[in-house]
N, CA, C and O of each residue as an XYZ file, in Angstrom:
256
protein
N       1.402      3.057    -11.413
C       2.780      2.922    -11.072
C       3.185      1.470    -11.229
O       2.296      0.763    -11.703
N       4.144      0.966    -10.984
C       4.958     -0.270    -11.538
C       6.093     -0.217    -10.214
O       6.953      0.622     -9.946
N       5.783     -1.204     -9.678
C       6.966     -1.569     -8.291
C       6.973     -2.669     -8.584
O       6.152     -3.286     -9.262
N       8.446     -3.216     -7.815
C       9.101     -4.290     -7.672
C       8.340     -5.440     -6.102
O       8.722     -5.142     -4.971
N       7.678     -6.224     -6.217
C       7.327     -7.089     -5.049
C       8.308     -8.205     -4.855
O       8.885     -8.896     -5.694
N       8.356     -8.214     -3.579
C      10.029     -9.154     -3.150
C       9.068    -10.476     -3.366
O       7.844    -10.591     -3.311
N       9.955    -11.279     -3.591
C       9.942    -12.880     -4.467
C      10.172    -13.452     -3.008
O      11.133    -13.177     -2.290
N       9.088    -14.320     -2.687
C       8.845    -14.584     -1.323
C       8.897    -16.201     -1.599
O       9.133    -17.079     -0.770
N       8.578    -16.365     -3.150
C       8.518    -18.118     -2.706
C       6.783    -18.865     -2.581
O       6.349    -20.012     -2.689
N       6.198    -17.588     -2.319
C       4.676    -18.121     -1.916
C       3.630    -17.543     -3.058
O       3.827    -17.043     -4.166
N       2.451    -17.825     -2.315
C       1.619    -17.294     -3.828
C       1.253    -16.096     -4.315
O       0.571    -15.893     -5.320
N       1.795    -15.180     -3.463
C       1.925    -13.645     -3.591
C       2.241    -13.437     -5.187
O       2.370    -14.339     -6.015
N       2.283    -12.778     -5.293
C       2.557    -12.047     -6.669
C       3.975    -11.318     -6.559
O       4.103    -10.517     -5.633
N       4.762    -11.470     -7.194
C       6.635    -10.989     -6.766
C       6.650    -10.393     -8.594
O       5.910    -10.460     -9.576
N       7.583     -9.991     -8.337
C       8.471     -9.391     -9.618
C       7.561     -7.708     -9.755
O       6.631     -7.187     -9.139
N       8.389     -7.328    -10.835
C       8.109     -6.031    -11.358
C       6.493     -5.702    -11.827
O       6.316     -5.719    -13.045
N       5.653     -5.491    -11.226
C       4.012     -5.235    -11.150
C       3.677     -3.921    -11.597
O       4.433     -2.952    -11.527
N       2.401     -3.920    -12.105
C       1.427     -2.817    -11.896
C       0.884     -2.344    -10.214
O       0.604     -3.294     -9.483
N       0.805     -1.565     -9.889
C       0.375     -1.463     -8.796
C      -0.349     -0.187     -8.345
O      -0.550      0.644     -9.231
N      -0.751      0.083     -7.170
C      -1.690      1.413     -6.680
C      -1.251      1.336     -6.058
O      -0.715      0.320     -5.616
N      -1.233      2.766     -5.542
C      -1.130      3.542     -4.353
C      -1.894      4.001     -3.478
O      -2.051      5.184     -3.781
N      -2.795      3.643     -2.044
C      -3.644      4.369     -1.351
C      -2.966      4.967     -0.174
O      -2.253      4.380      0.640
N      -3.287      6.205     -0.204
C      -2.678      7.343      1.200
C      -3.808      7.481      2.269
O      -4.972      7.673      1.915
N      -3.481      7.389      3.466
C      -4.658      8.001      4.404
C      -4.231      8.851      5.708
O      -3.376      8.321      6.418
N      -4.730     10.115      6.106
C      -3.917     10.396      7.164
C      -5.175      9.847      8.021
O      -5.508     10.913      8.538
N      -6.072      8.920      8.502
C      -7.283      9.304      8.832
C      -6.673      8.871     10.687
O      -5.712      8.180     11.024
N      -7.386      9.386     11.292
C      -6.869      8.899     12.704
C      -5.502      9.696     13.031
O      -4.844      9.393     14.027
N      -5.093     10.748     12.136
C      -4.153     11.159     12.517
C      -2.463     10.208     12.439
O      -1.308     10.331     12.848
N      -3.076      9.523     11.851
C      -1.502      8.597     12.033
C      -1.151      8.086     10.324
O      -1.368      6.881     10.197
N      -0.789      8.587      9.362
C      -0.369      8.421      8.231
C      -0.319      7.452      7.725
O       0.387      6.708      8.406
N      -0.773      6.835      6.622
C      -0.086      5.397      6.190
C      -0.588      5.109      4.321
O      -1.547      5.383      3.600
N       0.600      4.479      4.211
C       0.886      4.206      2.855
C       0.729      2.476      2.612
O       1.402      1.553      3.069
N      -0.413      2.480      1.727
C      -0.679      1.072      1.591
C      -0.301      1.021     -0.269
O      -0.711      1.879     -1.050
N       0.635     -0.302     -0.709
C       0.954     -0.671     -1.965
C       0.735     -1.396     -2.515
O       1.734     -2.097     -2.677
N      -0.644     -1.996     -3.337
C      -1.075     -2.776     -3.591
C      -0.687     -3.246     -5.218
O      -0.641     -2.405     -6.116
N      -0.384     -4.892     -5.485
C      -0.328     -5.284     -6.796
C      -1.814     -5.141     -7.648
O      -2.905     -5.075     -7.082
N      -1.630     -5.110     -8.997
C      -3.050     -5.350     -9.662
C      -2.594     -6.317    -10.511
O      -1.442     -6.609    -10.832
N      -4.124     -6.983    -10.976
C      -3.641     -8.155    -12.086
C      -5.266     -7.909    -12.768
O      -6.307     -7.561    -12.212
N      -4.972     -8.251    -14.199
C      -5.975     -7.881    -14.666
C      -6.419     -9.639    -14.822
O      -6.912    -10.057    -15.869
N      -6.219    -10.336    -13.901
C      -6.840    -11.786    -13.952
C      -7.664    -11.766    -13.004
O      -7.523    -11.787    -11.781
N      -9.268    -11.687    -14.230
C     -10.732    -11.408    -12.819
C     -10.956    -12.576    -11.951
O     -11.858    -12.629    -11.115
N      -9.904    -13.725    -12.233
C     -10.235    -15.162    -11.317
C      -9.529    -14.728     -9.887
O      -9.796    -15.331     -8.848
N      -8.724    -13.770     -9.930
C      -7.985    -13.186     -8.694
C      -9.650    -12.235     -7.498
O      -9.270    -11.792     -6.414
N     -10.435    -12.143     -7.666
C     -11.658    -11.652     -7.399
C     -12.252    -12.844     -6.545
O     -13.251    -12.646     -5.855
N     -11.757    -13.843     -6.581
C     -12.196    -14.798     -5.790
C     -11.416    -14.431     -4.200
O     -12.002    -14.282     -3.128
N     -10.734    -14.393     -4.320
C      -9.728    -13.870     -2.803
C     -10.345    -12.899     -1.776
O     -10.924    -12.041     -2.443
N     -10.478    -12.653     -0.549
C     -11.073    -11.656      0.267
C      -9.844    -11.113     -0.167
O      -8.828    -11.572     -0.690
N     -10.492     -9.264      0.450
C     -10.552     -8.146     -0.080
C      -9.717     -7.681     -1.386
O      -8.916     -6.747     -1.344
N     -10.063     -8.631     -2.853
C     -10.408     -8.124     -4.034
C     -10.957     -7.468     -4.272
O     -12.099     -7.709     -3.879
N     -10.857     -6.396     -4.889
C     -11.833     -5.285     -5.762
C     -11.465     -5.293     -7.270
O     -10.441     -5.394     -7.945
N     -12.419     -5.182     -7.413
C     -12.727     -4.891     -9.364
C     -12.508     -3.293     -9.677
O     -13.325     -2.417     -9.394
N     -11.417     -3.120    -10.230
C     -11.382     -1.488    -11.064
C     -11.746     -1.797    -12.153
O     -11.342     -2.810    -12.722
N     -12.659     -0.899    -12.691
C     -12.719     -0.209    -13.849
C     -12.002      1.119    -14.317
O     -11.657      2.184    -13.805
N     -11.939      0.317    -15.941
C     -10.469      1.517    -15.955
C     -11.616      2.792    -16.725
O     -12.751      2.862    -17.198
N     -10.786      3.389    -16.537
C     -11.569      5.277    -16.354
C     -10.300      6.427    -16.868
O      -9.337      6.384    -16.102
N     -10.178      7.211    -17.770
C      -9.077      8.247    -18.079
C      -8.551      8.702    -16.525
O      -7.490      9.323    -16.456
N      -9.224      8.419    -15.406
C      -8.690      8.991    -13.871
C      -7.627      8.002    -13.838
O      -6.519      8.393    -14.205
N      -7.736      6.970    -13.521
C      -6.672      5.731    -13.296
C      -6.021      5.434    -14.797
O      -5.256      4.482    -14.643
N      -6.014      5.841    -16.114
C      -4.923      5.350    -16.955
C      -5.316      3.906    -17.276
O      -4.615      3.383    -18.142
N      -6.347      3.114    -16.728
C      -6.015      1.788    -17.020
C      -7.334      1.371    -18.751
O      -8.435      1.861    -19.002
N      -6.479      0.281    -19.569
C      -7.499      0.090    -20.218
C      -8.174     -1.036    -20.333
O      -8.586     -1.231    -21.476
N      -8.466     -1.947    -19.461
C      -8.799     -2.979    -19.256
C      -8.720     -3.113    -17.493
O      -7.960     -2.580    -16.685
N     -10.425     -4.542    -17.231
C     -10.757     -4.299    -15.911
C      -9.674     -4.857    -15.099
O      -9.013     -5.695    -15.712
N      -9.256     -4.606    -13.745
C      -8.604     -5.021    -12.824
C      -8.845     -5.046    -11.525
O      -8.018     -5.529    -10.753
């Protein structure tokens, strides 16, 4: 998916992105987390970075 991240000014990542979607009902209490991706592996330096590999499941063709 591709969302818009509000332009904060800081080092966030803003403008029109790639992004994921994770759902969880776990605990009974619902929640929708929206995360940017960047396929810049120097971004892997940051706590909680993860590395995707792209796979025909996720659409992606290159790592992120």
């Amino acid at each position: 998916m591709r969302r818009t991240m509000p332009n904060n000014n800081h080092r966030e990542q803003s403008g029109r992105r790639p992004a994921v979607a994770v759902q969880t009902d776990q605990g009974g209490k619902p929640m929708l987390l929206v995360a940017p991706v960047t396929s810049n592996l120097g971004a892997l330096r940051f706590a909680f970075s993860v590395r995707v590999e792209p796979a025909p499941e996720n659409g992606l063709t290159k790592r992120d």
